[in-house]
C-alpha positions in Angstrom: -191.0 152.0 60.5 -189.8 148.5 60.1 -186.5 147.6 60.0 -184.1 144.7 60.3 -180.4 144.7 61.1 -178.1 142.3 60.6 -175.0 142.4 62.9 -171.9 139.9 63.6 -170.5 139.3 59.8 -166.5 139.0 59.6 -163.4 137.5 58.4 -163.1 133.8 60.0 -160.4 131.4 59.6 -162.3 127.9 57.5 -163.3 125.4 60.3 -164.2 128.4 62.7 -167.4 129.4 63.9 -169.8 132.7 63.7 -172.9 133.9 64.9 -174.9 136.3 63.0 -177.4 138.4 64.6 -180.5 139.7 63.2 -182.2 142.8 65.0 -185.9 143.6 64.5 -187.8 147.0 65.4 -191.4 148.2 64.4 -192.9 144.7 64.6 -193.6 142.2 66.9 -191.2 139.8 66.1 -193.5 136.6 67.2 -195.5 137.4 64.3 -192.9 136.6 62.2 -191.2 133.3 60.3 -187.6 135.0 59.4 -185.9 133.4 56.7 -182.3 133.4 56.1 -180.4 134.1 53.0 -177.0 134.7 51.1 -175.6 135.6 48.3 -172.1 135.4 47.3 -170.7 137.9 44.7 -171.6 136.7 41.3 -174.4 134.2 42.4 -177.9 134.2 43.0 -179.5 134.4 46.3 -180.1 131.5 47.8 -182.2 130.3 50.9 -180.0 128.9 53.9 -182.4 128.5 57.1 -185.9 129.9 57.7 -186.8 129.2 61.3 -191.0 129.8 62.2 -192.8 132.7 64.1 -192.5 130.2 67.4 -188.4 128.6 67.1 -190.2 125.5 66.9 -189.9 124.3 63.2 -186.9 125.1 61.3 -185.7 124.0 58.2 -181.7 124.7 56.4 -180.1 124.3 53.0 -178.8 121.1 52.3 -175.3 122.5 52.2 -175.7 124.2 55.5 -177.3 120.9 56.9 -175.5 119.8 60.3 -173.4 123.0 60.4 -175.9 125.8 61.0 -178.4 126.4 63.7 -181.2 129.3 63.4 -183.0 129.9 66.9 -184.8 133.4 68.1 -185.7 135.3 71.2 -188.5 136.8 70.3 -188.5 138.6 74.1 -185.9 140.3 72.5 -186.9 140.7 68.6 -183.6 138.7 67.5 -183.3 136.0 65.6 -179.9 134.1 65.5 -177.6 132.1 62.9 -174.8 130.0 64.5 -172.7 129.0 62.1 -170.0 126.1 62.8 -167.5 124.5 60.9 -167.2 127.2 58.0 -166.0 126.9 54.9 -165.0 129.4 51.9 -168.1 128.5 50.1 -169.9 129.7 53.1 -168.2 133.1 52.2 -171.4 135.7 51.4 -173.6 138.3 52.0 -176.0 137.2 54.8 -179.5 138.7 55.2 -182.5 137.6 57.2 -186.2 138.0 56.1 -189.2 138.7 58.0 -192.9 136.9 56.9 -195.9 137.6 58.7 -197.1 134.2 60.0 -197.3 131.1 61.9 -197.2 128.0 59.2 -193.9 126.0 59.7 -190.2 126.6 58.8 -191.0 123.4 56.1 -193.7 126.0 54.5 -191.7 129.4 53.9 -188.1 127.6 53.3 -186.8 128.6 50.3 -189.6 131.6 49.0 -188.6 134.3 48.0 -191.8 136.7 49.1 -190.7 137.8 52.4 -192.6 141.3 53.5 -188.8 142.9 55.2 -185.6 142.2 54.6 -182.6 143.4 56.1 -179.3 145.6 54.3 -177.1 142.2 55.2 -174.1 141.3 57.0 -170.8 140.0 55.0 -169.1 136.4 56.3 -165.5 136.1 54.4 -164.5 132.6 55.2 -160.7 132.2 54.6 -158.4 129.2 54.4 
């Protein structure tokens, strides 16, 4: 059974900085572009970062631009958000996405037919 878990969502002050975790079992990670997403209470989803199969291509929102960083181990089938410089508009429900394969983070940014998705994590950004 395939599952993802997100781990690491909190309260943080605005200007502070998170990491999210994201925690695959009953896949082989490497396989896998993971995509990023959020969705703040009222609003759509929307895509944030997608980073591919490899770490080697990754591609973010243009509001996240500069302040987030996706990376991955797949050694140990986790794929990583850092978050810096937060702000209350980066307050959400964060989820990552799993799609099976190897085009670039440019490729799978932003579409929405990812094969697992995760329950998500809550970041509340507070000034």
């Amino acid at each position: 059974q395939v599952q993802l878990v997100e781990s690491g969502g909190t309260l943080v002050q605005a200007g502070g900085s998170l990491k999210i975790s994201c925690a695959a079992s009953g896949l082989t990670l490497e396989n896998y572009a993971i995509g990023w997403f959020r969705q703040a209470s009222g609003k759509d989803r929307e895509a944030v970062a997608t980073i591919s199969h490899s770490g080697q291509s990754t591609q973010y929102a243009e509001s996240v631009k500069g302040r987030f960083t996706a990376s991955r181990d797949n050694t140990k089938n986790t794929v990583y958000l850092q978050m810096n410089n937060l702000i209350p508009a980066d307050t959400a429900v964060y989820y990552c996405a799993a799609r099976l394969g190897s085009g670039s983070a440019q490729f799978y940014f932003g579409r929405s037919r990812y094969d697992y998705w995760g329950q998500g994590t809550q970041v509340t950004v507070f000034s």
